[in-house]
C-alpha positions in Angstrom: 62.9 -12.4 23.2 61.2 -9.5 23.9 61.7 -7.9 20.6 60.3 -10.8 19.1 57.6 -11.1 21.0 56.4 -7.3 20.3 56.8 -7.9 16.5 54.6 -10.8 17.3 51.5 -8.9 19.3 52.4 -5.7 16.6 51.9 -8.9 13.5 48.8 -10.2 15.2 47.3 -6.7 15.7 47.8 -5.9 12.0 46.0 -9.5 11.0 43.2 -8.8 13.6 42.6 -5.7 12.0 42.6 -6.9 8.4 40.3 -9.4 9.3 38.1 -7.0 10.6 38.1 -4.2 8.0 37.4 -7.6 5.1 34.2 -8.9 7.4 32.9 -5.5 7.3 33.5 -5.4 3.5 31.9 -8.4 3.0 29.2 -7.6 5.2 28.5 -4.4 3.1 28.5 -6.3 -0.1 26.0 -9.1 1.1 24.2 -6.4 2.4 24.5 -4.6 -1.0 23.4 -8.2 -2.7 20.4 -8.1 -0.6 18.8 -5.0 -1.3 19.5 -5.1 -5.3 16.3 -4.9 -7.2 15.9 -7.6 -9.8 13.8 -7.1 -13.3 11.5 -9.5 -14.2 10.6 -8.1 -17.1 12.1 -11.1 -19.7 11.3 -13.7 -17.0 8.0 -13.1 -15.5 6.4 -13.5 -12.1 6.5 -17.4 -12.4 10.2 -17.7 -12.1 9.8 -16.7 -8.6 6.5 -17.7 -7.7 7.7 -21.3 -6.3 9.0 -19.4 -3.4 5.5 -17.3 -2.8 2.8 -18.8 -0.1 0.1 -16.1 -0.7 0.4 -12.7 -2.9 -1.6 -9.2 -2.1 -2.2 -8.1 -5.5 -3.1 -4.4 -5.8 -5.9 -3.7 -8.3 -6.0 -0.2 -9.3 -3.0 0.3 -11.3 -1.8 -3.4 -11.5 -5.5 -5.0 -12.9 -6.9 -2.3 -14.2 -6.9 1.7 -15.0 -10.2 2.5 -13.5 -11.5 1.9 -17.4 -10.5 -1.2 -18.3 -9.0 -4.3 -17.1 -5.5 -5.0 -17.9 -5.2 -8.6 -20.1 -2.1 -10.1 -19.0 -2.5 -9.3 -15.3 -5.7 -11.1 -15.4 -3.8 -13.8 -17.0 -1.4 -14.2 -14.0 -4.6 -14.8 -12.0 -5.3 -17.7 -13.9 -1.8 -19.0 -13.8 -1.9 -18.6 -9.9 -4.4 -20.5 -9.8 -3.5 -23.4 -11.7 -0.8 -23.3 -9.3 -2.8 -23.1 -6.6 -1.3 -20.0 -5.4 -3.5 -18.1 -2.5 -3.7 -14.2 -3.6 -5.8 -11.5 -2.1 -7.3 -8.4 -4.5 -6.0 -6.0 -1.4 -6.9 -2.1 -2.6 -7.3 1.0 -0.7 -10.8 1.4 -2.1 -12.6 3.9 0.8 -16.0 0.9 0.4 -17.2 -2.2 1.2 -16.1 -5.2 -1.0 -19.4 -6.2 -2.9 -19.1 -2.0 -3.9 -16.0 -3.0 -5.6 -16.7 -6.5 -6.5 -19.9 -5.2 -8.5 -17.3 -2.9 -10.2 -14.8 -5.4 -10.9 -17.9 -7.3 -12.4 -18.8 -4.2 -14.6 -15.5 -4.2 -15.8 -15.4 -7.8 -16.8 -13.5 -9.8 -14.1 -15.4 -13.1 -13.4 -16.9 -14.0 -9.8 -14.7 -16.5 -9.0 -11.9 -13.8 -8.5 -14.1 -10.8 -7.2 -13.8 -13.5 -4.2 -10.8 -12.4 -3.6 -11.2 -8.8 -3.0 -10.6 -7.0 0.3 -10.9 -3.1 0.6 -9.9 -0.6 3.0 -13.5 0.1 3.3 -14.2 -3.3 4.6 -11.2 -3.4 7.2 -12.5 0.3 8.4 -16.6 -0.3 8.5 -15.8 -3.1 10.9 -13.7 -1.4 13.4 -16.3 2.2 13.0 -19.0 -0.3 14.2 -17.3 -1.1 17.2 -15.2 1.6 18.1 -17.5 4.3 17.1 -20.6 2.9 17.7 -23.6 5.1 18.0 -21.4 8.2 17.9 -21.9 11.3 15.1 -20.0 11.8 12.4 -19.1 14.1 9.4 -18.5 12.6 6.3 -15.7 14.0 3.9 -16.4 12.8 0.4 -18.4 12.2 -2.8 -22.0 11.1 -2.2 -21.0 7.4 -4.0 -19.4 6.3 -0.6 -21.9 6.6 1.2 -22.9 2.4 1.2 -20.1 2.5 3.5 -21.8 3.7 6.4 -25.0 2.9 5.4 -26.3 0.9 8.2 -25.2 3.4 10.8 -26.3 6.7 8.4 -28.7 7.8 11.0 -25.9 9.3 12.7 -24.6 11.3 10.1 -24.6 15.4 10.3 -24.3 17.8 8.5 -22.7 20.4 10.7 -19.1 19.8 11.7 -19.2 21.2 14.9 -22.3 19.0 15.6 -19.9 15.6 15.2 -18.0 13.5 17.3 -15.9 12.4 14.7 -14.7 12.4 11.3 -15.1 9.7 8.2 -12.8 10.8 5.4 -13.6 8.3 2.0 -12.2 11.5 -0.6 -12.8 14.5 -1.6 -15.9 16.3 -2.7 -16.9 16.3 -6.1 -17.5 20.2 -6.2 -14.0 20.3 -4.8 -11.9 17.1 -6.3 -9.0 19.4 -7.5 -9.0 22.3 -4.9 -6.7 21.2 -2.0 -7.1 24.3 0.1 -10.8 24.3 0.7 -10.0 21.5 2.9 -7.2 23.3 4.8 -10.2 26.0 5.3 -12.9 23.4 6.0 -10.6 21.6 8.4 -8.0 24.5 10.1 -10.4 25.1 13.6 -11.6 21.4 14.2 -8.6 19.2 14.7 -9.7 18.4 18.1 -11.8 15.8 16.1 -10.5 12.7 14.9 -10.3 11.5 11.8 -10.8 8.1 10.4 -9.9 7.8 6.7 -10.5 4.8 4.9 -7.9 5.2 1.6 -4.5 6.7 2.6 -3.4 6.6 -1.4 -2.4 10.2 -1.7 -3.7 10.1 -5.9 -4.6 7.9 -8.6 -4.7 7.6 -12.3 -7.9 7.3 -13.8 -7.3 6.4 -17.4 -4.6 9.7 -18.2 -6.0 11.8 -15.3 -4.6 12.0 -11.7 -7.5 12.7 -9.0 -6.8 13.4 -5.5 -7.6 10.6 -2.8 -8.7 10.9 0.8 -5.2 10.7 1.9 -4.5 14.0 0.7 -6.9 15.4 2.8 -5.9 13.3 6.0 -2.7 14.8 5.4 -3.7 18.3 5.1 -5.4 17.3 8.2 -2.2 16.3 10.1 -0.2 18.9 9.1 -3.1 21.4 11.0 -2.2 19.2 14.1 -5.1 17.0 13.5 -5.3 13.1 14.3 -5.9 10.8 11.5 -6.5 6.7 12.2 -6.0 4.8 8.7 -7.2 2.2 7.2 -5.8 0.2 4.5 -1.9 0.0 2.7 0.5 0.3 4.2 -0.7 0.0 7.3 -0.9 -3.4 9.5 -4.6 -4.0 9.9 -5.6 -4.3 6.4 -2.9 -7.3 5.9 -3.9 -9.0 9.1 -7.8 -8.4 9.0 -7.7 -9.9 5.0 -5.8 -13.4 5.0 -3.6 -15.8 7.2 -0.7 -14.2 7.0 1.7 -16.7 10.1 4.6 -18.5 8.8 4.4 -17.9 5.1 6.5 -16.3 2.6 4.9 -13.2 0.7 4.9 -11.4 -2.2 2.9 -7.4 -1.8 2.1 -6.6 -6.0 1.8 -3.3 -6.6 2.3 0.1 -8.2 2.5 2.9 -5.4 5.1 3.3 -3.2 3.6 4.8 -0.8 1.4 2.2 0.2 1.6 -1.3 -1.7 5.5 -1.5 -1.7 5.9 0.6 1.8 3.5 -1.8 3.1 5.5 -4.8 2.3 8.8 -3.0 3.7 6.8 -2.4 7.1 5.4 -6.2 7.3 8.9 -7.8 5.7 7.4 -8.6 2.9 9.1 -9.2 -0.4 7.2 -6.8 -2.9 6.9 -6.4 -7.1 6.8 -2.8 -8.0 4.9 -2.1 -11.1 6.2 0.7 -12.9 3.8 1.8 -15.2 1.4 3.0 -12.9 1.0 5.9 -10.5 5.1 6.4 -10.4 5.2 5.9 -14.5 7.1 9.3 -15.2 10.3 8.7 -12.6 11.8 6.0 -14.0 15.2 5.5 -12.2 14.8 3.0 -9.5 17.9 3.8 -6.9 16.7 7.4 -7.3 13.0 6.4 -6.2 14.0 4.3 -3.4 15.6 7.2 -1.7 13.1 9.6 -2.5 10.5 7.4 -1.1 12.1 5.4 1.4 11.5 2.2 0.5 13.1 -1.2 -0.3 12.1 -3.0 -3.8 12.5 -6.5 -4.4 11.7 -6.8 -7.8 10.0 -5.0 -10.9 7.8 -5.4 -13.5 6.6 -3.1 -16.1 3.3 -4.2 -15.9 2.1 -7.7 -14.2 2.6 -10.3 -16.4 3.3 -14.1 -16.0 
């Protein structure tokens, strides 16, 4: 009896732990399934858009080159709505909407979808006339931003030592490809904070890559400095922009950094559009690890 009953606990030990060691395969294949990116490249946005409450569409990059708008992504705005699918125009613009609306205009995009814009600028001018009320401030960046602090401009100086804080919007236009005269501009003041408005670290402009005020918050950083951000991938912008309790949504956009780490960070699902500002790295398992992120799905370029 006893022999039989220790082949019996020895039996049962061996099927326990055969059970186990399958659950945790399985486990590791659904969790495989899960994080697989799917191409919808031959089937287009609408054979998942059923599923999607509201989309944050980026729009440099995914509507349009900083040239000209992009035909077939415009297209999906009009099939969204005929669905009656709620999207946001969400970009990292360092301005106030109408700034970008009028340029959206310029381009050729019709009012009824400049509606729809919300900028960085927007999310940060609010929370600078509350938090930083009345206080002085240096402004790093090209003279066209300054309509974002145009109603508190009076407090603008022009010595750095003189301000309380700092606004970053981007880089100088003397100084738009020179990294390090920021390191020297910025190396003895980091007991200053820094509030910058566009954390994209570059962007394409037709075939040229210009520097964005991220760079220079990061510069910033790495001197020890304290930067407060405003705009993808961080919360506020998401939050401060549309109704975002209890539905399911889809983040649009081309840089990983900000559109597609955004939606990782809020458990978003995301579309990463590849033939923007990652449009040279073309191997998708590689540029998840490199940048850290998750990807749903993938597009080309935004089309229906």
């Amino acid at each position: 009896m006893r022999s039989y009953s220790l082949k019996a606990v020895i039996f049962q030990d061996a099927e326990k732990k055969y059970m186990v060691k399958k659950t945790k395969e399985i486990h590791r294949f659904l969790s495989y399934i899960s994080l697989m990116t799917v191409n919808l490249d031959k089937t287009g946005l609408k054979s998942i858009i059923n599923d999607i409450d509201l989309l944050f569409i980026d729009i440099w990059g995914v509507l349009h080159n900083g040239i000209k708008l992009y035909k077939e992504s415009i297209n999906v705005l009009d099939k969204l709505e005929q669905s009656k699918k709620e999207y946001i125009l969400l970009t990292n613009a360092p301005r106030p909407n109408n700034t970008v609306i009028n340029f959206l205009k310029n381009l050729g995009l019709d009012q009824s979808k400049c509606k729809k814009v919300s900028t960085s600028g927007e999310v940060a001018l609010r929370y600078l006339k509350s938090k930083y009320k009345g206080l002085k401030f240096f402004h790093v960046g090209p003279p066209r931003d300054f309509d974002l602090f145009k109603s508190f401009e009076e407090f603008k100086v022009n010595n750095l030592d003189e301000s309380d804080f700092i606004i970053c919007t981007g880089l100088y236009d003397n100084f738009s490809e020179n990294l390090d005269y920021y390191k020297n501009l910025l190396k003895n003041k980091i007991d200053k904070k820094m509030v910058c408005t566009n954390p994209d670290l570059v962007v394409d402009r037709g075939s040229n890559r210009e520097f964005c005020a991220g760079s220079v918050a990061k510069i910033f950083e790495d001197l020890g400095g304290d930067v407060e951000y405003f705009g993808k991938p961080y919360p506020l912008i998401y939050t401060q922009s549309a109704d975002i309790k209890k539905k399911n949504i889809l983040c649009i956009g081309d840089n990983l950094n900000t559109d597609i780490k955004g939606a990782n960070i809020q458990n978003f699902n995301s579309l990463f559009i590849m033939n923007g500002i990652h449009k040279n790295e073309n191997n998708i398992d590689e540029l998840k690890r490199k940048y850290d992120v998750d990807i749903d799905y993938t597009q080309k370029s935004l089309v229906w």
